[in-house]
C-alpha positions in Angstrom: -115.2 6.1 80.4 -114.4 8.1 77.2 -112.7 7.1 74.1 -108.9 7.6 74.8 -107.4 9.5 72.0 -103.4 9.6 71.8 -101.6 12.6 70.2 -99.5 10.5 67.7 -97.8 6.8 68.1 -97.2 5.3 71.5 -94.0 3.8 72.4 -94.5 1.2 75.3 -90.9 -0.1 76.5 -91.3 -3.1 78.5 -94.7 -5.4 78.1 -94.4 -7.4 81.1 -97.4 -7.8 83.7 -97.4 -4.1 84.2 -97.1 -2.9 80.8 -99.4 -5.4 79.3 -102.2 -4.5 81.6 -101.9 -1.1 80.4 -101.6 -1.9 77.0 -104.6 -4.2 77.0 -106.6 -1.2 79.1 -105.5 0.9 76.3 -106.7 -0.9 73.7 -110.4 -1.5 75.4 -110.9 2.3 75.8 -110.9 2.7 72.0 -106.8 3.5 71.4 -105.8 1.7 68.0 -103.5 -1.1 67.7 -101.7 0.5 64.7 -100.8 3.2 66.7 -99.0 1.4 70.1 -95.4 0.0 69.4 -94.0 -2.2 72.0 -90.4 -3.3 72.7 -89.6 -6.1 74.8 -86.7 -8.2 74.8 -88.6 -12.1 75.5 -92.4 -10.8 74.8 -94.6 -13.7 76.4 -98.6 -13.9 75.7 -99.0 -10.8 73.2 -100.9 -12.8 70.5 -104.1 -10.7 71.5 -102.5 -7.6 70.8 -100.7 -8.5 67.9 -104.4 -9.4 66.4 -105.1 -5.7 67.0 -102.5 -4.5 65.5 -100.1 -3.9 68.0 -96.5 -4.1 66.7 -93.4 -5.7 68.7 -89.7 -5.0 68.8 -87.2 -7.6 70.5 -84.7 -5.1 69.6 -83.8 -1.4 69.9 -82.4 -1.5 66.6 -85.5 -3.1 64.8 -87.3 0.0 66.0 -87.7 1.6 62.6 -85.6 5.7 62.6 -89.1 7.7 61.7 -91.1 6.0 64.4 -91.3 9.5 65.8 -93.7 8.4 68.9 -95.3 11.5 70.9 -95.5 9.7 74.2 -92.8 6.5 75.2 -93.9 4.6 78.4 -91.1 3.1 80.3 -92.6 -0.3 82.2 -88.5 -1.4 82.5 -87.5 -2.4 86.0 -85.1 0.2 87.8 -82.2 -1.6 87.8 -82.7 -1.6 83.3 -83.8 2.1 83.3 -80.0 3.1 82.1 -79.8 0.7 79.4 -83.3 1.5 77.8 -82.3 5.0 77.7 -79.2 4.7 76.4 -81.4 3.0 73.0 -83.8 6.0 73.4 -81.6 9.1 73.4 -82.3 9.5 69.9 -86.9 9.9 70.0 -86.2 12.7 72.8 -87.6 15.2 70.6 -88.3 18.5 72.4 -92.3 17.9 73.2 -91.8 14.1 73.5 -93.2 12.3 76.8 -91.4 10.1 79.0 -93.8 8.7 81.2 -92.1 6.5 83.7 -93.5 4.0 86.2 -90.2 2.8 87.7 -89.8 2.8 91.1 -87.7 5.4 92.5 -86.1 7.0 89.1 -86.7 10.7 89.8 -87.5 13.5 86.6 -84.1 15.0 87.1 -83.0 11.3 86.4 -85.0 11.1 83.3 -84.5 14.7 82.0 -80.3 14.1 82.9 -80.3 10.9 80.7 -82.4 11.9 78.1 -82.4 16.1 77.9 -84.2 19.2 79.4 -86.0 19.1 76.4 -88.2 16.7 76.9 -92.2 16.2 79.2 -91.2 13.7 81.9 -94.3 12.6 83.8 -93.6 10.1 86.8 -96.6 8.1 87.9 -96.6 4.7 90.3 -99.1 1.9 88.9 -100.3 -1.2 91.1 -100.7 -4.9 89.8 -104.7 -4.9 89.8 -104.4 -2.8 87.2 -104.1 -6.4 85.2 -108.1 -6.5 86.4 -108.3 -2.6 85.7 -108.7 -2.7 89.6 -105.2 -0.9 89.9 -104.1 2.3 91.7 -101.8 4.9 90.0 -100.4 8.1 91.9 -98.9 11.1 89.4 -96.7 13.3 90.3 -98.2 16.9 88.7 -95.4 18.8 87.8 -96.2 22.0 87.7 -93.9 22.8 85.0 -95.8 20.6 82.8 -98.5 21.3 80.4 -101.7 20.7 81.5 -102.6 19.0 78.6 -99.3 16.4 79.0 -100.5 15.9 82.5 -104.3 15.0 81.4 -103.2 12.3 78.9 -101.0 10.4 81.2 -104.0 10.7 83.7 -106.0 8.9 80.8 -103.8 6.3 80.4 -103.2 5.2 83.8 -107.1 5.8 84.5 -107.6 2.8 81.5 -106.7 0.2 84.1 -108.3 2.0 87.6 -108.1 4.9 90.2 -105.4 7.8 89.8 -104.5 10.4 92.4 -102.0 13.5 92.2 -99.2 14.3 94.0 -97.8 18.1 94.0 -94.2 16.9 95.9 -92.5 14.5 93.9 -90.3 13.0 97.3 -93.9 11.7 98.2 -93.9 9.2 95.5 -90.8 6.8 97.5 -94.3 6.8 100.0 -96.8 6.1 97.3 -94.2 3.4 96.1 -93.9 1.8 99.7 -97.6 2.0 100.3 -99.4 1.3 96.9 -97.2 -0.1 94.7 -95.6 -2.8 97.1 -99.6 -3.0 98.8 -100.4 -5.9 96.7 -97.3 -8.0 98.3 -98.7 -7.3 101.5 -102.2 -8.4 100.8 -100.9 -11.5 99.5 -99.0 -11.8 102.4 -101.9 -11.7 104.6 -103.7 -13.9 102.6 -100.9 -16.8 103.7 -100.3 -15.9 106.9 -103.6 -16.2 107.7 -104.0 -19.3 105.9 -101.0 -20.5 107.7 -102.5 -19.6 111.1 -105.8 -21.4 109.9 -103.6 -24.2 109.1 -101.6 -24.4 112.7 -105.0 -24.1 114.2 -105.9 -27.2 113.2 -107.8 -26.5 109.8 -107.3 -28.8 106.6 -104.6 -26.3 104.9 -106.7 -26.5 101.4 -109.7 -25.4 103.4 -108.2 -23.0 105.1 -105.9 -21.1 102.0 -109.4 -21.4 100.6 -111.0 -19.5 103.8 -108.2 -16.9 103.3 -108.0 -16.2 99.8 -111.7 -16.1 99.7 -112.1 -14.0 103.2 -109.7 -11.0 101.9 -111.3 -10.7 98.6 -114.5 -11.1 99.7 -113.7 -8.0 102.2 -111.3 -6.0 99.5 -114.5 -5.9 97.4 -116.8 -4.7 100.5 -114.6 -2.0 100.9 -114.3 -1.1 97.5 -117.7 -0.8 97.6 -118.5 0.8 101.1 -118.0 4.4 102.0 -117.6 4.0 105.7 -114.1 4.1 107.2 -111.9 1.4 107.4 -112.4 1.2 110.7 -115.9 1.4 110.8 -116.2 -1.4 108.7 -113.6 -3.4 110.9 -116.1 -2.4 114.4 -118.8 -3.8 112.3 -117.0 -7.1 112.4 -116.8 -7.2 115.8 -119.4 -8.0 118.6 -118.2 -7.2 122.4 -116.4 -9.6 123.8 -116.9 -11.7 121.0 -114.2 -14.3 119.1 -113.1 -10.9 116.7 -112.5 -8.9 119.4 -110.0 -11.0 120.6 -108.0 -11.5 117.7 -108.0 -7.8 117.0 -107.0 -7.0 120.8 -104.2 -9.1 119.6 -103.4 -7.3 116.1 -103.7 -4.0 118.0 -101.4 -4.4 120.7 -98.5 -2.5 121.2 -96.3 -5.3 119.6 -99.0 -6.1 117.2 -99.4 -5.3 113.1 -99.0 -1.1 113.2 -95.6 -1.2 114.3 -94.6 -4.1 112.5 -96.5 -2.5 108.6 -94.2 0.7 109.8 -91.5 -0.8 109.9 -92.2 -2.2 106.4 -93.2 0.6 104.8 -90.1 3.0 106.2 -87.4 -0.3 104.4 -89.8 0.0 101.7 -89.7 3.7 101.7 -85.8 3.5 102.0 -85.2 1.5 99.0 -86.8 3.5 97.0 -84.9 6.7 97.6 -81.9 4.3 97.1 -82.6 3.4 93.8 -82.8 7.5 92.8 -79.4 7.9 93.4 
């Protein structure tokens, strides 16, 4: 990847595992530490940074009046999105961009609490972005420069994939889906532990058969470019051990109804929090 090159100072609200991940992607694709600002109220594990030349606010009011950044990066939870914007009314300069990674907060949100005059770009980021394995959907506003677009593509590229949505409503899905994925992966990686475990496995060896299993075959798929499910069929000999668990995942009561049904609550929450 390319040098990333930011218009003017960067204003990253919120360094938590999310915004650090990005911050330290930023950093390794060339962006200068002098020119990142970060404000976080209990900062943890920024030393690394700091050496770079990164500079960190505990407070809204330390934030020095001429900081003037030309893009701010909200990595706040939902439920704090009010309360940082309240402190930020005041660097929505007309051109400035709000780039938001908060679950559920919609532009007309953004653009209602902090003016019309502002570029608000939404965008969902995963947690392996903290191994620059992560997975970020935009939504492409058309009403957006092009040029605003690409950078926030940049910046989310630092730490993995991106992909574009043209109807924002599709990013509750990309929430649900991508953004809440992780959970489930870890999920899976107990559960079959856990069923390792009642089966009659030493429950070390068997968390260590899980964990290892679902990395092992994330990292196969990464690098594959068969389907999913021709990857899954390759797993499987007829009549075999596999096929029988699988008959069991695929019933009608089995996983797809059940990661639905997930995915709809998660899906639901999300357009909660945007009203």
């Amino acid at each position: 990847m390319s040098k990333l090159t930011l218009p003017g100072r960067l204003l990253l609200v919120g360094c938590g595992k999310m915004g650090g991940a990005l911050l330290r992607g930023w950093l390794a694709q060339g962006v200068a530490g002098a020119d990142v600002f970060v404000i976080d109220p209990a900062p943890k594990g920024l030393d690394d940074v700091i050496a770079k030349g990164v500079t960190v606010f505990t407070h809204y009011e330390d934030v020095p009046d001429d900081l003037n950044p030309a893009l701010v990066l909200l990595a706040v939870k939902p439920q704090f999105m009010d309360d940082a914007l309240e402190n930020l009314e005041m660097m929505a300069q007309p051109g400035t961009i709000f780039l938001s990674i908060a679950a559920g907060k919609t532009v007309d949100y953004f653009k209602k609490s902090v003016g019309m005059q502002v570029h608000v770009v939404r965008a969902m980021p995963n947690t392996p972005a903290a191994v620059s394995r992560g997975m970020s959907v935009i939504f492409k506003d058309a009403t957006l420069p092009a040029a605003t677009l690409e950078l926030c593509g940049q910046l989310l590229a630092a730490v993995g994939e991106v992909a574009w949505v043209d109807d924002e409503a599709l990013m509750h899905q990309v929430t649900a889906v991508s953004g809440g994925g992780p959970a489930y992966t870890f999920l899976l990686i107990e559960a079959l532990a856990e069923a390792g475990r009642a089966a009659g496995l030493p429950a070390d060896l068997s968390m260590r058969l899980a964990r290892s299993t679902v990395c092992g075959s994330g990292e196969l798929a990464h690098q594959a470019s068969e389907p999913a499910a021709d990857l899954r069929k390759a797993v499987m000999s007829p009549k075999g051990t596999t096929e029988q668990a699988i008959a069991v995942l695929m019933a009608a009561d089995g996983i797809q109804p059940l990661m639905n049904k997930a995915i709809a609550a998660a899906t639901n929450r999300s357009k909660e929090l945007a009203g």
